[in-house]
N, C-alpha and C positions, 0 to 999 in steps of 0.2 A: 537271434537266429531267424525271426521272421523276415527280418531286415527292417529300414528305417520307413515308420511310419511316418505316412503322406495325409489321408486324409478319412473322415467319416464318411462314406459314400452314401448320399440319399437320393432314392427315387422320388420326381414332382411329377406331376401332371401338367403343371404349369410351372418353367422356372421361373418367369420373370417374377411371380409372384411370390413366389420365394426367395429371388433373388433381393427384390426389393424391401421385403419384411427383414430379413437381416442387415441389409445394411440401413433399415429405419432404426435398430437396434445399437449400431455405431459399428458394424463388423466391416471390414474392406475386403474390396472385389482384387482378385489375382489375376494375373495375366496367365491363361490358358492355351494350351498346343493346339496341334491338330490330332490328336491321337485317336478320339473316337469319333463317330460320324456320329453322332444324335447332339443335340443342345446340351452343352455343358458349363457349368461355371464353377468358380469355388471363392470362396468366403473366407475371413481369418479374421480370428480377436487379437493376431499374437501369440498365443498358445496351440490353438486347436483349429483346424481346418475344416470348412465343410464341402465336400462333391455334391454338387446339384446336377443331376443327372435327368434329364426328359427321356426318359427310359425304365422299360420296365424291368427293376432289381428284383433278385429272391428275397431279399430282406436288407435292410439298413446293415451297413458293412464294415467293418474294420479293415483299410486297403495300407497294405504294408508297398516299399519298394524293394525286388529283391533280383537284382541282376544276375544275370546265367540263370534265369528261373528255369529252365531244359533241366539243368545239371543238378537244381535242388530237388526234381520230382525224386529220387532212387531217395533220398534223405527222411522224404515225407511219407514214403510207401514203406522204411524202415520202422519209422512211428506209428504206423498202422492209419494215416489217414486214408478215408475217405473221399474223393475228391466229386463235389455236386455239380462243378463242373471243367471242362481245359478247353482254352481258347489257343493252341500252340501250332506255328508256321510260321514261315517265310513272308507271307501276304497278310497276317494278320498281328494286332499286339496283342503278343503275350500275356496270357490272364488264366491263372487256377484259382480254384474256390472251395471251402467246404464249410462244412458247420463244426463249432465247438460242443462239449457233451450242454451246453445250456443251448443252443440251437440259432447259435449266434453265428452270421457267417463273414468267414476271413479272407480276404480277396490279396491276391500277390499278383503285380506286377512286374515288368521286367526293367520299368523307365517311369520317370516322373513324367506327368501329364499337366505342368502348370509351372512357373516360374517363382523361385523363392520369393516370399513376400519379406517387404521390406519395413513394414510395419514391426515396430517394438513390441517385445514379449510382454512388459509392463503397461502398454496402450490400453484401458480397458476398454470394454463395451458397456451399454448401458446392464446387460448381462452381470457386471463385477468379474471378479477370476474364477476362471474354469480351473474345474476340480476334476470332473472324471467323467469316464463315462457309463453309465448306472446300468447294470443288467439283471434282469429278471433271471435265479436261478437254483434250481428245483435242487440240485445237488451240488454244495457251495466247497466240500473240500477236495470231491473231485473236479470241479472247475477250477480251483486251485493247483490244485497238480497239473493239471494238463496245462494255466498258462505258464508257472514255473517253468514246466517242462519247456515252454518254449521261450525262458530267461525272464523269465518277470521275477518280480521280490514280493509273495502275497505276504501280507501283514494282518491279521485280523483285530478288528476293530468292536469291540464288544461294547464298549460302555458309550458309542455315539448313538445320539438321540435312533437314529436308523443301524441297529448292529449291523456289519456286513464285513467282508474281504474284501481291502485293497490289494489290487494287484498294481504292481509299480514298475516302470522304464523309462530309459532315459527319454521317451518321445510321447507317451503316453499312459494315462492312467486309466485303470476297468473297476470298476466299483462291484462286486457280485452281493447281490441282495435275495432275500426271501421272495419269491413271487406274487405274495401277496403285500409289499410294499413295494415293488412295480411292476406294473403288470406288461411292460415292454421296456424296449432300451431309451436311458435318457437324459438328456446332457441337463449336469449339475454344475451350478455356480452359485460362488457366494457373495455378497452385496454387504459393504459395509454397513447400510442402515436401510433397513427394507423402505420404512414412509418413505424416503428421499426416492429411492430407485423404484415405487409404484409411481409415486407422483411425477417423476421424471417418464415413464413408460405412459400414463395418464394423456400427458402434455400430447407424446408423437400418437398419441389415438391408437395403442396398442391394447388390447383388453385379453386381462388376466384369467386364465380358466381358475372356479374354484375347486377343482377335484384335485386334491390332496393326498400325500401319502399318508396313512390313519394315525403315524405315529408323530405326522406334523401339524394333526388337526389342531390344536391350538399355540402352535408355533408360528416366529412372525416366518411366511414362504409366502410362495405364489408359483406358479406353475403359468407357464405359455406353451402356447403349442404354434405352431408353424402352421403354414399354409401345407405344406406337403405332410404336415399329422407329426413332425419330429415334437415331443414335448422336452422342455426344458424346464428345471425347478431350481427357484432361486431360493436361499437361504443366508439367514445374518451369519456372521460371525461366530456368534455363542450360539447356535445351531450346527455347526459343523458335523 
């Protein structure tokens, strides 16, 4: 219903620093439009995309693509959204926003802004496979309902090391967690053997933050953060 999800959208300060920390990572650069005027790039492991944006975002974003965006506003005013903000005319791209009840915001699009990447789903990054992407949030079965509501399959996940609700789609996964196992939003991957993939992350001079989720503290993880502040938590296998 959102339509087909495109990419994570983040705000850098600097992209190329950004830019370049991911693909030290093994991630590949996409070939990008002209759609917005600020420095833009995007990222992909195969799975999961990232928007590097040298612009100032409300917050790290979920951007779906969803053509005749005009025609979907009466659909979304039916749902009782919200909208934080609308970007809609003639002379500009198409762009609505709001937050979900975890205060997470949803960006719609009218048009892809980047050319399909031709990199394989299975290519990994030094990352391993992406899993989800991890939300801080205060009330986990109303966030359920409302991505439901907007065609996801939540599943709850009680007996993983981190309890939380999967929320599931065909283009994306939402992780909804306790806010005190993370305290922001946060792309999660898993590594088939942690040693290998620190030692491997070691070697390109990337260094591991050690602040942990409390329920990983003596699980094999590691946690990276980006240059533009995205954190990412790696975990084995038998950590899932």
């Amino acid at each position: 219903m959102l339509g087909r999800f495109l990419e994570y959208s983040l705000a850098t300060p600097d992209i190329q620093a950004s830019l370049n920390f991911y693909l030290s990572l093994g991630f590949s650069a996409v070939e990008v439009g002209d759609a917005w005027a600020h420095p833009y790039a995007v990222v992909t492991d195969g799975r999961i995309c990232l928007g590097l944006h040298q612009r100032s975002l409300p917050a790290p974003s979920l951007t779906f693509v969803k053509p005749d965006l005009l025609k979907y506003l009466s659909t979304l005013e039916q749902r009782g959204v919200e909208l934080e903000f609308r970007y809609l005319g003639n002379d500009v791209f198409n762009e609505v926003g709001w937050l979900d009840p975890s205060g997470q915001l949803i960006r719609l699009i009218e048009a892809r802004t980047f050319s399909p990447s031709k990199r394989l789903a299975n290519d990994r990054s030094s990352c391993g496979y992406f899993l989800e992407i991890a939300m801080p949030t205060p009330d986990r079965e109303l966030a359920k309902a409302y991505w439901e509501d907007f065609g996801f399959v939540g599943m709850d996940e009680p007996e993983e090391p981190m309890p939380h609700i999967s929320c599931t789609s065909d283009f994306i996964d939402v992780g909804l967690y306790h806010p005190a196992v993370f305290r922001r939003a946060t792309l999660r991957f898993e590594v088939d053997a942690m040693a290998d993939a620190l030692a491997h992350l070691t070697d390109k001079g990337i260094e591991v933050n050690s602040e942990l989720p409390p329920a990983l503290n003596c699980a094999p993880a590691a946690v990276l953060v980006a240059p533009e502040g995205t954190p990412i938590l790696l975990t084995s296998q038998g950590e899932r």
